[in-house]
N, CA, C and O atoms as a Maestro MAE file, in Angstrom:
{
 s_m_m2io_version
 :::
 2.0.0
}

f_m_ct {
 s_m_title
 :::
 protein
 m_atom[336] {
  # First column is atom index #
  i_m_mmod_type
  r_m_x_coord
  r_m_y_coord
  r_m_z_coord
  i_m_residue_number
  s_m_chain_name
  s_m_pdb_residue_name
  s_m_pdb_atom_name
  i_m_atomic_number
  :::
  1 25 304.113 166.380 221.044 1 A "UNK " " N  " 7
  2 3 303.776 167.360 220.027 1 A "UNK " " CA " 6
  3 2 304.994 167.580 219.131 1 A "UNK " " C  " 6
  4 15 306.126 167.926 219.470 1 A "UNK " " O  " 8
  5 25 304.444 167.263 217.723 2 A "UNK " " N  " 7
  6 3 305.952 167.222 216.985 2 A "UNK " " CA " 6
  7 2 306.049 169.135 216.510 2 A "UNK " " C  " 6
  8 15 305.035 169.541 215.943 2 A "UNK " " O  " 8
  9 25 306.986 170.009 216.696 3 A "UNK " " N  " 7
  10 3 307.233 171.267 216.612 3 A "UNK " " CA " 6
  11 2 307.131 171.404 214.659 3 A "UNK " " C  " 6
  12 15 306.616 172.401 214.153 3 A "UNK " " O  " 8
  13 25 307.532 170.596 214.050 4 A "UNK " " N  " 7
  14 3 307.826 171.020 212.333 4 A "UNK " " CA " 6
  15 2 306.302 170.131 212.130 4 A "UNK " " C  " 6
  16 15 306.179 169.011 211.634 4 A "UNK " " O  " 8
  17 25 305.279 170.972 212.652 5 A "UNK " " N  " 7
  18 3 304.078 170.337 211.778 5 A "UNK " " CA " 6
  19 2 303.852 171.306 210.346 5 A "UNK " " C  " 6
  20 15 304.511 172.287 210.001 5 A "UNK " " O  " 8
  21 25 302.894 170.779 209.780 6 A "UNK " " N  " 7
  22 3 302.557 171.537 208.814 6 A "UNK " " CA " 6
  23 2 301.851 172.925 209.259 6 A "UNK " " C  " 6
  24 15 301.583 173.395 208.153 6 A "UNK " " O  " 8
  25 25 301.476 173.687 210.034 7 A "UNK " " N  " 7
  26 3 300.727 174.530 210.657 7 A "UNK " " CA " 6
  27 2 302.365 175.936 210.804 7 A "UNK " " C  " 6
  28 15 302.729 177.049 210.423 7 A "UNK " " O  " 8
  29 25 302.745 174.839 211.574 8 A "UNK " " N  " 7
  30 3 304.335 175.751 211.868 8 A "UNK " " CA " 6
  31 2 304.870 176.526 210.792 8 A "UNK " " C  " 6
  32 15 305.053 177.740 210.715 8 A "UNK " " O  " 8
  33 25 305.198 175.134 209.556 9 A "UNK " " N  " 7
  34 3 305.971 175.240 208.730 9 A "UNK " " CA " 6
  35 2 305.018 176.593 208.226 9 A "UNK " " C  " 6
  36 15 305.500 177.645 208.647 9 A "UNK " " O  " 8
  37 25 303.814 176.766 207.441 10 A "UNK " " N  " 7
  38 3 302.802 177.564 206.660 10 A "UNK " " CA " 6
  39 2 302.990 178.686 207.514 10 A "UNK " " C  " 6
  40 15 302.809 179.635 206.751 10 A "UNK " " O  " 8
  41 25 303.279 179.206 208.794 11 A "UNK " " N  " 7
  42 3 303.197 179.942 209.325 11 A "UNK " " CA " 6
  43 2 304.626 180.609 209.259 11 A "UNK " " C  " 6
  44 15 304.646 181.759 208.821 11 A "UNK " " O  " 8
  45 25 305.625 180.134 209.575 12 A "UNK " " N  " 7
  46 3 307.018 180.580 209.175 12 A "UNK " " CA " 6
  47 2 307.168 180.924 207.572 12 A "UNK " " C  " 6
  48 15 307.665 182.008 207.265 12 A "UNK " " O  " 8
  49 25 306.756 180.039 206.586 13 A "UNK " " N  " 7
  50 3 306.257 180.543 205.355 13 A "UNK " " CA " 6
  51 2 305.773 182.203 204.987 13 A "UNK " " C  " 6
  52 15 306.159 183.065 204.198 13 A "UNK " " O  " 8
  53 25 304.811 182.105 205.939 14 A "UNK " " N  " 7
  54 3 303.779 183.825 205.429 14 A "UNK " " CA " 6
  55 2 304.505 184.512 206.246 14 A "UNK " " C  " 6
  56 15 304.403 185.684 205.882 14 A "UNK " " O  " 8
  57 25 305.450 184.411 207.505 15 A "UNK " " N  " 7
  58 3 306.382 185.547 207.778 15 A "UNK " " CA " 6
  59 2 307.644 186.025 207.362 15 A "UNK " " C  " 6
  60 15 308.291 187.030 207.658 15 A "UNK " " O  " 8
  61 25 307.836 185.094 206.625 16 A "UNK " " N  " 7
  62 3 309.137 185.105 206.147 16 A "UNK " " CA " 6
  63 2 308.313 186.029 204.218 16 A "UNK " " C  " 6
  64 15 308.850 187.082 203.876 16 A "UNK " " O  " 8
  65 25 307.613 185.687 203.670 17 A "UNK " " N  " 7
  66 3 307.392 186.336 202.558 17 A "UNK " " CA " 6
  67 2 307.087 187.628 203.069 17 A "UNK " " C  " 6
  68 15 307.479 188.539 202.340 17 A "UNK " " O  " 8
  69 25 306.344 188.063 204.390 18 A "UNK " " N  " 7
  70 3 306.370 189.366 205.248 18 A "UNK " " CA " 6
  71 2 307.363 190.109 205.408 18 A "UNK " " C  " 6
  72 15 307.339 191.332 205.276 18 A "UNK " " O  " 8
  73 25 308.311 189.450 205.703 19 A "UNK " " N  " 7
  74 3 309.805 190.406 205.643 19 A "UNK " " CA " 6
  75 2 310.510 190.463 204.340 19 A "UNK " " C  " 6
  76 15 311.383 191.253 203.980 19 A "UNK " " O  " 8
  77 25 310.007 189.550 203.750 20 A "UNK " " N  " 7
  78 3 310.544 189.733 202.263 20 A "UNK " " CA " 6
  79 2 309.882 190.700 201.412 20 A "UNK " " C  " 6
  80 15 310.518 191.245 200.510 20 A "UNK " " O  " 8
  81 25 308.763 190.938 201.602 21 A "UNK " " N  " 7
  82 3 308.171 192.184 201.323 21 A "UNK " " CA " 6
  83 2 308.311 193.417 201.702 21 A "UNK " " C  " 6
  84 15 307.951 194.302 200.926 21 A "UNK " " O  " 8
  85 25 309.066 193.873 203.445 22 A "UNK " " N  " 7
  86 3 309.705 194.965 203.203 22 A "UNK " " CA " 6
  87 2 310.207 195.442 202.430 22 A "UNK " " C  " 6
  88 15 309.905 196.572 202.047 22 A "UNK " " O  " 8
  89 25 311.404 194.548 201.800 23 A "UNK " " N  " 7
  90 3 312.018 195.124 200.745 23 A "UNK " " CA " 6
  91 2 311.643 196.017 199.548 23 A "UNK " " C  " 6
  92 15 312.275 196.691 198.736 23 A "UNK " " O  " 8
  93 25 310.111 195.687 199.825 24 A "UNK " " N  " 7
  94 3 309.276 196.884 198.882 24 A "UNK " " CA " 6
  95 2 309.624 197.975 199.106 24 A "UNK " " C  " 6
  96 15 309.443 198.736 198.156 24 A "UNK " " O  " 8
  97 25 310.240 198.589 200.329 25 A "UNK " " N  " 7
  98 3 309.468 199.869 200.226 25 A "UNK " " CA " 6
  99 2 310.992 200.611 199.845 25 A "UNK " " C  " 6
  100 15 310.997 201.652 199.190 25 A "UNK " " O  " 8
  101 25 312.039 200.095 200.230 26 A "UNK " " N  " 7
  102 3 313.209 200.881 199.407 26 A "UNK " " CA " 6
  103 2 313.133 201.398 198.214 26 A "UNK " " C  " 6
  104 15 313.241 202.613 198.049 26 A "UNK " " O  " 8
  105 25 312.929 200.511 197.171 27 A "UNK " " N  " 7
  106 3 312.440 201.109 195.599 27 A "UNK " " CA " 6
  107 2 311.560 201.775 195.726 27 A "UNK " " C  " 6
  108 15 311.546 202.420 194.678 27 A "UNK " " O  " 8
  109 25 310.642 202.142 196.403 28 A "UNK " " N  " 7
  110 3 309.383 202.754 195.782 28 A "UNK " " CA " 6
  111 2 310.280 204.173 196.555 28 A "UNK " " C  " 6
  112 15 310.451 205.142 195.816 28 A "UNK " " O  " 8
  113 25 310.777 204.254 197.878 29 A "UNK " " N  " 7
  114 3 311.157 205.944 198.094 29 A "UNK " " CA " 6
  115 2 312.512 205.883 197.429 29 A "UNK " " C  " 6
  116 15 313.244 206.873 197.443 29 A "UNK " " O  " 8
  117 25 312.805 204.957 196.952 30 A "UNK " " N  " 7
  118 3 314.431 205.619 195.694 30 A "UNK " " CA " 6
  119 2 314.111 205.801 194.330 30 A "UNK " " C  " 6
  120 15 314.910 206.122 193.451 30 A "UNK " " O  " 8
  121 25 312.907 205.582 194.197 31 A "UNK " " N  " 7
  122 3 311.934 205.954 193.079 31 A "UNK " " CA " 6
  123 2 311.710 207.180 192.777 31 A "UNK " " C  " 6
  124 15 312.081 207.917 191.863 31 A "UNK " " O  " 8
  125 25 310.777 207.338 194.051 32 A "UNK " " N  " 7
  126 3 310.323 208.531 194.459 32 A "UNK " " CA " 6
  127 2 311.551 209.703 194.213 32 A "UNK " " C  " 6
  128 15 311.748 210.528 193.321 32 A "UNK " " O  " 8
  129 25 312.153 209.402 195.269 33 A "UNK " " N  " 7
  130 3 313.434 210.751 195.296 33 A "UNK " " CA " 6
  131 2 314.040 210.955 193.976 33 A "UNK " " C  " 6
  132 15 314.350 212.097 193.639 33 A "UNK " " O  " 8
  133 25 314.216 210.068 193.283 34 A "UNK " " N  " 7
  134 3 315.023 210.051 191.913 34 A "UNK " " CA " 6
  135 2 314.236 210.640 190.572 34 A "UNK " " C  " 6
  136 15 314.647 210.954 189.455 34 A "UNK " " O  " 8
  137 25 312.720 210.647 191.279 35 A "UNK " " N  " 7
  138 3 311.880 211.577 189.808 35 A "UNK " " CA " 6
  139 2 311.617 213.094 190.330 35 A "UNK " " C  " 6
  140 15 311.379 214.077 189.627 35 A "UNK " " O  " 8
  141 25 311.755 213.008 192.222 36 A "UNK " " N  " 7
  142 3 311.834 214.623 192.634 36 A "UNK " " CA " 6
  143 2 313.219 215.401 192.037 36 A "UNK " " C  " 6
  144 15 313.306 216.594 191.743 36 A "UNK " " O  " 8
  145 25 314.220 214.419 191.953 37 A "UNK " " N  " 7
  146 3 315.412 214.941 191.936 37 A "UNK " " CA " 6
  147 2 315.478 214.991 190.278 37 A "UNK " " C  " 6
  148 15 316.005 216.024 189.867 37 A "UNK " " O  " 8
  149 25 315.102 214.196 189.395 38 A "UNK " " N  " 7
  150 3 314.612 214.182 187.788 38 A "UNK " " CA " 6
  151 2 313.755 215.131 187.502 38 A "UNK " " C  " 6
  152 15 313.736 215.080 186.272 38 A "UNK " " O  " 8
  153 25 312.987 216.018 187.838 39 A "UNK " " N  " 7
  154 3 312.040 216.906 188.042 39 A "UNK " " CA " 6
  155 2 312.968 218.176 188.436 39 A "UNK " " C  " 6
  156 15 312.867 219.106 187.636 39 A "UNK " " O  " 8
  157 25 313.643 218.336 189.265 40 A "UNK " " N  " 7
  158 3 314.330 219.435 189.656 40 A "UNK " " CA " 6
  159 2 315.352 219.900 188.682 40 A "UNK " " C  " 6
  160 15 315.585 221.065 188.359 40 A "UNK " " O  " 8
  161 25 315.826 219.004 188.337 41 A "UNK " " N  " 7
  162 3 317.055 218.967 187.345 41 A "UNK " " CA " 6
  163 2 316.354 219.306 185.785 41 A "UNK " " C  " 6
  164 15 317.086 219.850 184.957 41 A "UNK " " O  " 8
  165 25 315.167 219.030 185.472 42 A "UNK " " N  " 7
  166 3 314.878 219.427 184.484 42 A "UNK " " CA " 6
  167 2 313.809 221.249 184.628 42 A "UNK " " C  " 6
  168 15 313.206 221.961 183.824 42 A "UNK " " O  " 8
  169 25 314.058 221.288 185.896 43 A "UNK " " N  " 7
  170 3 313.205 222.964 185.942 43 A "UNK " " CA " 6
  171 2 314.731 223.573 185.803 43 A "UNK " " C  " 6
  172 15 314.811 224.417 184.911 43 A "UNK " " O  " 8
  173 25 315.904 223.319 186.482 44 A "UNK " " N  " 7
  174 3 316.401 224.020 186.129 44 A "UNK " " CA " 6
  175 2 317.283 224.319 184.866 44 A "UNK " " C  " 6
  176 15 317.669 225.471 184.663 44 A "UNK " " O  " 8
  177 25 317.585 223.355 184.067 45 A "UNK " " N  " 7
  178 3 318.069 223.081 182.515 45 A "UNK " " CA " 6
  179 2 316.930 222.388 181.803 45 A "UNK " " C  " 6
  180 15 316.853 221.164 181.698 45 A "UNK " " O  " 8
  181 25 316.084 223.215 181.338 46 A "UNK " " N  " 7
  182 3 314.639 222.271 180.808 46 A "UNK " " CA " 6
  183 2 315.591 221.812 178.965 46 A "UNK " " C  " 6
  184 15 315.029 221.127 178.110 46 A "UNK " " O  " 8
  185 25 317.130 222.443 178.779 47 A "UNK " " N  " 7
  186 3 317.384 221.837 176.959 47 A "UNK " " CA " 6
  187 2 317.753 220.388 177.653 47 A "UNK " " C  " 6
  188 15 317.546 219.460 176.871 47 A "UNK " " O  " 8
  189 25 318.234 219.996 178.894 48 A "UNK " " N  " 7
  190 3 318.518 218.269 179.171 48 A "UNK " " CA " 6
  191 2 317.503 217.628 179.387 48 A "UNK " " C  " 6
  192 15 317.438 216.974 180.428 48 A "UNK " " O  " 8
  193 25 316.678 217.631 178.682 49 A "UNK " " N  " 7
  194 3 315.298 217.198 179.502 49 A "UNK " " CA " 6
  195 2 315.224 215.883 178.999 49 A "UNK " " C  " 6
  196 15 314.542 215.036 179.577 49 A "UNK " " O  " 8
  197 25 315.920 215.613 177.885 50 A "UNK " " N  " 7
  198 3 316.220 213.977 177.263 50 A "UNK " " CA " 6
  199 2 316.979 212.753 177.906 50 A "UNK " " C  " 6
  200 15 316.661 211.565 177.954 50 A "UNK " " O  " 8
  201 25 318.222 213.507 178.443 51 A "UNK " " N  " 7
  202 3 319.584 212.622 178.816 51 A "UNK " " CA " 6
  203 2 319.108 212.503 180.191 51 A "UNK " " C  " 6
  204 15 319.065 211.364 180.657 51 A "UNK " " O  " 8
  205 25 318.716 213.558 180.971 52 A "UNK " " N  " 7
  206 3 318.078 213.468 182.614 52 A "UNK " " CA " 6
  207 2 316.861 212.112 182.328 52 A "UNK " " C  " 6
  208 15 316.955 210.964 182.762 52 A "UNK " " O  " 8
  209 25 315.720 212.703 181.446 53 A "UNK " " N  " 7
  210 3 315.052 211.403 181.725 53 A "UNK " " CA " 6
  211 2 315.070 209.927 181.557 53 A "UNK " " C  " 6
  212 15 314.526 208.998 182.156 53 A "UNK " " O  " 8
  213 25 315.993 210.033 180.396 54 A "UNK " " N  " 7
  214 3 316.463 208.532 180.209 54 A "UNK " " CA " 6
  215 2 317.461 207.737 181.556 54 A "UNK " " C  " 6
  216 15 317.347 206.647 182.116 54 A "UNK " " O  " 8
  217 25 318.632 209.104 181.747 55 A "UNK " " N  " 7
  218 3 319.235 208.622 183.183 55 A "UNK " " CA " 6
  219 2 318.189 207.947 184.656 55 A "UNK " " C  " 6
  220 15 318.260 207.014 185.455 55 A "UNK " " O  " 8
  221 25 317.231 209.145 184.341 56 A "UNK " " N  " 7
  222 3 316.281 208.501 185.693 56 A "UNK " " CA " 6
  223 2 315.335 207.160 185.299 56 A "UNK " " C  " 6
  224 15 315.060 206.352 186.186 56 A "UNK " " O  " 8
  225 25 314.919 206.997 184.109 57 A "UNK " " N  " 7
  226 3 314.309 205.914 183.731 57 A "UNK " " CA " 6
  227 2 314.967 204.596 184.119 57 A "UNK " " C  " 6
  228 15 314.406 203.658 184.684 57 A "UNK " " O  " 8
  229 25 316.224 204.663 183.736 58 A "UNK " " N  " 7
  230 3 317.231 203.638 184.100 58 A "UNK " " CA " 6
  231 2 317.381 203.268 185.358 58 A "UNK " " C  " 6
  232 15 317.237 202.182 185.919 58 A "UNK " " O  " 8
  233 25 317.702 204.354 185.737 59 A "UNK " " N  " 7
  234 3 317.975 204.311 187.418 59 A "UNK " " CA " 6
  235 2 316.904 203.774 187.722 59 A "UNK " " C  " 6
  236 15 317.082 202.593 188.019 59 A "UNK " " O  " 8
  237 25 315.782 204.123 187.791 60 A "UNK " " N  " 7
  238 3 315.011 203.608 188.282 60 A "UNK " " CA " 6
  239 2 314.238 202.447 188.533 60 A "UNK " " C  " 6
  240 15 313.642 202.053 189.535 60 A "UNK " " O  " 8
  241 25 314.487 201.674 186.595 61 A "UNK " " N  " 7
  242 3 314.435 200.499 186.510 61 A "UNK " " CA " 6
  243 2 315.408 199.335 187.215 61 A "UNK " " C  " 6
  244 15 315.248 198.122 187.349 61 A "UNK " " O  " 8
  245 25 316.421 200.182 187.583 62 A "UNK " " N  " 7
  246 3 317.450 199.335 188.305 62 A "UNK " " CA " 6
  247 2 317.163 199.215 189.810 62 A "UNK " " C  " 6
  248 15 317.579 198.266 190.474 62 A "UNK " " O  " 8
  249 25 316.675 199.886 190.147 63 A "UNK " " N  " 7
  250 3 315.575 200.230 191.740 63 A "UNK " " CA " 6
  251 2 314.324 198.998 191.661 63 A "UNK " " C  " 6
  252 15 313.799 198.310 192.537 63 A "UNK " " O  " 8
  253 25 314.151 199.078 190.317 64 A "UNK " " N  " 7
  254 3 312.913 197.965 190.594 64 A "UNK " " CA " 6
  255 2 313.376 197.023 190.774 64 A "UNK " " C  " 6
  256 15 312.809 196.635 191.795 64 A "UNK " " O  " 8
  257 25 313.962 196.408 190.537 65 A "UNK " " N  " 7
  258 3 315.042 194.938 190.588 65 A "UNK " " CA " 6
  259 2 314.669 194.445 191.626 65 A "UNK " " C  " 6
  260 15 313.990 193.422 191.531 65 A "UNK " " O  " 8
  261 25 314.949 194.944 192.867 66 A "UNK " " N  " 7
  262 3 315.258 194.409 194.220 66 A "UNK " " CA " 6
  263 2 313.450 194.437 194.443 66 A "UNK " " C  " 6
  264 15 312.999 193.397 194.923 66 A "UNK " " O  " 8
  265 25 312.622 195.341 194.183 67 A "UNK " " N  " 7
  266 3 311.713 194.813 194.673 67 A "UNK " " CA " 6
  267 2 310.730 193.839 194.062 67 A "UNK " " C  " 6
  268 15 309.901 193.281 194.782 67 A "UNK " " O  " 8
  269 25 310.800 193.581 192.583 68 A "UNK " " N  " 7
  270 3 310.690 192.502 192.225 68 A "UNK " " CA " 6
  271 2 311.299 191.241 192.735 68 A "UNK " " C  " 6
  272 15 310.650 190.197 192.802 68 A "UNK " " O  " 8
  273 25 312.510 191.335 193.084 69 A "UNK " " N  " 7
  274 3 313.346 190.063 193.880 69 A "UNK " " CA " 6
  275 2 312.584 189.538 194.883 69 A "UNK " " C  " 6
  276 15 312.291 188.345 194.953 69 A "UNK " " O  " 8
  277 25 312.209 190.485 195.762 70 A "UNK " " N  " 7
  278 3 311.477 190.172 197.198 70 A "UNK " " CA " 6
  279 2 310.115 190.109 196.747 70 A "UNK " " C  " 6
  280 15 309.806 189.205 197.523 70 A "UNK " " O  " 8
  281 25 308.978 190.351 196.081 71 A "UNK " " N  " 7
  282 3 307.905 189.873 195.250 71 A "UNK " " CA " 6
  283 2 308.020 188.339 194.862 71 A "UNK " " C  " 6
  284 15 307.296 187.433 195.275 71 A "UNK " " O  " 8
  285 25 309.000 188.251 194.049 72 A "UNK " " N  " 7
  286 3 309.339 186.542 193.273 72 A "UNK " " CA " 6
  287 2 309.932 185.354 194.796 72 A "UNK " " C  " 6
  288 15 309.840 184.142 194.990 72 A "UNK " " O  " 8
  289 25 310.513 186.491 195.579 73 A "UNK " " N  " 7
  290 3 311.112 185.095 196.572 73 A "UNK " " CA " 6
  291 2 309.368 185.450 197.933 73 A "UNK " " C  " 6
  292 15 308.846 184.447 198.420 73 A "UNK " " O  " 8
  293 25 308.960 186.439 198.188 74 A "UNK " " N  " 7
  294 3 307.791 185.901 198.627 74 A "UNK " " CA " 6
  295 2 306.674 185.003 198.032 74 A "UNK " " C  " 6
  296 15 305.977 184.267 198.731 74 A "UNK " " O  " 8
  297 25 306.571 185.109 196.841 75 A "UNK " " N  " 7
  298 3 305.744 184.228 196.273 75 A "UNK " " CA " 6
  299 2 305.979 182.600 196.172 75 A "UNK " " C  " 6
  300 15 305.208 181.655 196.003 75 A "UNK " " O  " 8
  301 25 307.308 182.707 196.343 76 A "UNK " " N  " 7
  302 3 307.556 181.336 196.259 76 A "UNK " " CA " 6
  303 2 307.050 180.680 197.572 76 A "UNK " " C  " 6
  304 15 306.340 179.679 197.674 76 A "UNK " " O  " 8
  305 25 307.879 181.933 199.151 77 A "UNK " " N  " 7
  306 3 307.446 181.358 199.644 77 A "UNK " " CA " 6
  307 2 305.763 180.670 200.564 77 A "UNK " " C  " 6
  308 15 305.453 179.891 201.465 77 A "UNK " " O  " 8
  309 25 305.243 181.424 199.764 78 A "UNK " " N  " 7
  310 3 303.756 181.394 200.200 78 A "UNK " " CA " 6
  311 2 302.949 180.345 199.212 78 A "UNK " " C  " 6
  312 15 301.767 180.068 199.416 78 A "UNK " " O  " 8
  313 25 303.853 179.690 197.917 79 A "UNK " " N  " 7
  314 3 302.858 178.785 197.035 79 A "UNK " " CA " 6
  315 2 303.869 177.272 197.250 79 A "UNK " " C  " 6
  316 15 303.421 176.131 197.364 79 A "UNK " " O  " 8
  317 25 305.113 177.625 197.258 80 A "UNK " " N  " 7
  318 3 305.854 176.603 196.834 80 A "UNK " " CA " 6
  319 2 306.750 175.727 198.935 80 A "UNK " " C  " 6
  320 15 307.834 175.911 199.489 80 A "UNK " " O  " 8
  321 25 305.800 175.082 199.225 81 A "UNK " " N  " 7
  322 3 306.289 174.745 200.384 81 A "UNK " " CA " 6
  323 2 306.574 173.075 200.282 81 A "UNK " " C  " 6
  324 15 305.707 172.232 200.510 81 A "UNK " " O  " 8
  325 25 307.684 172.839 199.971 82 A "UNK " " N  " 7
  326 3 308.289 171.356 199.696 82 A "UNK " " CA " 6
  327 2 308.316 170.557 200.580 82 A "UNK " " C  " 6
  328 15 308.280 169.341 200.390 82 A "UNK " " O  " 8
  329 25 308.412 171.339 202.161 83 A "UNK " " N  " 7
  330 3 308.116 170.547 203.506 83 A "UNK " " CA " 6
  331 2 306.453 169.743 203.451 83 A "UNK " " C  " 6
  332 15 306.407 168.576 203.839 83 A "UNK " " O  " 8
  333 25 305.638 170.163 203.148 84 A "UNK " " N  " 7
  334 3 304.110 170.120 203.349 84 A "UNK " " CA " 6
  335 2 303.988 168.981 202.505 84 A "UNK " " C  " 6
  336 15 302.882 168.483 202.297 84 A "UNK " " O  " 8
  :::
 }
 m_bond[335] {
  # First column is bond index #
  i_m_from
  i_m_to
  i_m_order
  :::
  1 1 2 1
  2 2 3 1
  3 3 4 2
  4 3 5 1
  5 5 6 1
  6 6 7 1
  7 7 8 2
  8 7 9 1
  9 9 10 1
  10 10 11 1
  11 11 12 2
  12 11 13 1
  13 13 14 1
  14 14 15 1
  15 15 16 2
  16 15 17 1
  17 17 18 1
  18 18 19 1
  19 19 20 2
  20 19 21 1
  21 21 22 1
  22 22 23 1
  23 23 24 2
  24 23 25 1
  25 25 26 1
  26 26 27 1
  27 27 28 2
  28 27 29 1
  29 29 30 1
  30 30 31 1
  31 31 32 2
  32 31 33 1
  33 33 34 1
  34 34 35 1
  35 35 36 2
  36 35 37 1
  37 37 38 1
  38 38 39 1
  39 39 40 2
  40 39 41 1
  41 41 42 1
  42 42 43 1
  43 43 44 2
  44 43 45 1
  45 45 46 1
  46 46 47 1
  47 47 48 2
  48 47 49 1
  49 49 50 1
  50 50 51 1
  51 51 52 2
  52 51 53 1
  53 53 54 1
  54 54 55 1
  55 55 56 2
  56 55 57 1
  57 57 58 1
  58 58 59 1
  59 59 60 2
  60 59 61 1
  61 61 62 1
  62 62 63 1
  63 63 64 2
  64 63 65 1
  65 65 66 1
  66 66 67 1
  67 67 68 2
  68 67 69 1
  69 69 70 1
  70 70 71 1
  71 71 72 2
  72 71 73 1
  73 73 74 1
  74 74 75 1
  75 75 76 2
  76 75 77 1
  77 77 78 1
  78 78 79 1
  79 79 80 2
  80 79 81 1
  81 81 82 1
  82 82 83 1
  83 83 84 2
  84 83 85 1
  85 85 86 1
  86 86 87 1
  87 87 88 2
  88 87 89 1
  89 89 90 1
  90 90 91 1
  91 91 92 2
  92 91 93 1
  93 93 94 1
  94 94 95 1
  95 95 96 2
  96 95 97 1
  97 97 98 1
  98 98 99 1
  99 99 100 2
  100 99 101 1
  101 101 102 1
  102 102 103 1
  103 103 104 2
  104 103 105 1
  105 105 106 1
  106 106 107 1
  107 107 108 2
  108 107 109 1
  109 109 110 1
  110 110 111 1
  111 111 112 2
  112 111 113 1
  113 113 114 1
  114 114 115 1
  115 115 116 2
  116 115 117 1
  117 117 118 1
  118 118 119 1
  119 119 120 2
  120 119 121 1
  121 121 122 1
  122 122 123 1
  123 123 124 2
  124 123 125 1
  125 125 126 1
  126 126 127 1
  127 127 128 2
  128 127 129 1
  129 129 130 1
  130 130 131 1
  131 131 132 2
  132 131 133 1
  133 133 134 1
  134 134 135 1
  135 135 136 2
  136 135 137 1
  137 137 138 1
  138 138 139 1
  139 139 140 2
  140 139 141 1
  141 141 142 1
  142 142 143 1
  143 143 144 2
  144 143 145 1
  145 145 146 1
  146 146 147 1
  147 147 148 2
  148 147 149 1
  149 149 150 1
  150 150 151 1
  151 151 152 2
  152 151 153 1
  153 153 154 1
  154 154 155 1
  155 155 156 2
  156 155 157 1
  157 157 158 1
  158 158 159 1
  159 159 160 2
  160 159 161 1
  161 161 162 1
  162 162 163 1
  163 163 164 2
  164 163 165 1
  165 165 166 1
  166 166 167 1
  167 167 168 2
  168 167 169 1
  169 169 170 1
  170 170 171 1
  171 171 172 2
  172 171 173 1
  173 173 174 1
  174 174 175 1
  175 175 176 2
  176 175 177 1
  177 177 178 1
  178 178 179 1
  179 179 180 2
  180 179 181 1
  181 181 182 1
  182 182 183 1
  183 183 184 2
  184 183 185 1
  185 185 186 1
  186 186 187 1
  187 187 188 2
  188 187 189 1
  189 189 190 1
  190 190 191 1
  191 191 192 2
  192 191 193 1
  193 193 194 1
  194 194 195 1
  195 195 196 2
  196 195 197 1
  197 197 198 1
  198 198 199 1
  199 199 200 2
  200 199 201 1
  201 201 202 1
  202 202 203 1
  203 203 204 2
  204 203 205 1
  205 205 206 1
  206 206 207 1
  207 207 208 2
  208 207 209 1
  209 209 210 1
  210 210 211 1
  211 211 212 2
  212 211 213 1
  213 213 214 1
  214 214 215 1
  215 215 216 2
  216 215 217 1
  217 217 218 1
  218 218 219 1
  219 219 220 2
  220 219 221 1
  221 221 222 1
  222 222 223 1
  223 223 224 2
  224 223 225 1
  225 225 226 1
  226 226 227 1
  227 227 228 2
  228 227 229 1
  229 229 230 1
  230 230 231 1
  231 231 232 2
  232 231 233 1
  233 233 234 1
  234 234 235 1
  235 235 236 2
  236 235 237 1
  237 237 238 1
  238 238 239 1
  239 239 240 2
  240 239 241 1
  241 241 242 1
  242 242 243 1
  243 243 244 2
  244 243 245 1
  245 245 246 1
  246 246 247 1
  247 247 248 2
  248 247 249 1
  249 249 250 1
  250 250 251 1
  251 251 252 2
  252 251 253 1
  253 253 254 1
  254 254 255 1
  255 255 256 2
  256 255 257 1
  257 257 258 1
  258 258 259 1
  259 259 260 2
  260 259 261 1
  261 261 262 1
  262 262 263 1
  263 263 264 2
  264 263 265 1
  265 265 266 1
  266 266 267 1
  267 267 268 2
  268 267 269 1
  269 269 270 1
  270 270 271 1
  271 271 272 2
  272 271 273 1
  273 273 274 1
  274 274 275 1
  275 275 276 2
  276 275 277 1
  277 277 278 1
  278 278 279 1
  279 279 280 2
  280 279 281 1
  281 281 282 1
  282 282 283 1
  283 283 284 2
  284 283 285 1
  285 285 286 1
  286 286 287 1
  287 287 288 2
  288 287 289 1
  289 289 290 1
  290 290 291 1
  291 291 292 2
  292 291 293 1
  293 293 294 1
  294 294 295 1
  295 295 296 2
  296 295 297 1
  297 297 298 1
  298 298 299 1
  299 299 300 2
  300 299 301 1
  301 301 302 1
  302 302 303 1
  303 303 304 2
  304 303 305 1
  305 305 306 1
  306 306 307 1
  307 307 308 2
  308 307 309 1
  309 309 310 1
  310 310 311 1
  311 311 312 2
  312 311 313 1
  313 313 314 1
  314 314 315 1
  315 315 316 2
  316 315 317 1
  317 317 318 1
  318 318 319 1
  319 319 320 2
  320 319 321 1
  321 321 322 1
  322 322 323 1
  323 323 324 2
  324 323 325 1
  325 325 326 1
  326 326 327 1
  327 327 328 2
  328 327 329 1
  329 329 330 1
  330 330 331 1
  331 331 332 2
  332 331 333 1
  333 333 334 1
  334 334 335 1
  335 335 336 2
  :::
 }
}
């Protein structure tokens, strides 16, 4: 029984884009916290309500990064298998 069949390989494939998809969930609660904490900051100084939201917009777009990363490298590994 050869161990690197194609069955193996497809299967190490979809677990490995599985853990690469954890990485979802960091951005979404540093997301989260950063529009509770964007929200707070503007109840209590509602004249910054410009410079706070642009700061959190940013921030936040910079939060997405990583889980787009782990999106683009699971996808690869679930379409693009060069062993097969």
């Amino acid at each position: 029984m050869e161990i690197f069949n194609d069955a193996f390989i497809a299967g190490c494939s979809a677990l490995g884009a599985g853990i690469a998809m954890i990485a979802g969930m960091g951005p979404g609660i540093g997301q989260g916290y950063a529009a509770g904490q964007g929200t707070a900051a503007v109840g209590r100084n509602p004249g910054a309500k410009g410079s706070i939201m642009s700061t959190m917009i940013l921030g936040q777009a910079v939060a997405e990064t990583t889980g787009l990363y782990s999106l683009v490298i699971a996808i690869l590994l679930l379409f693009v298998n060069p062993l097969i």
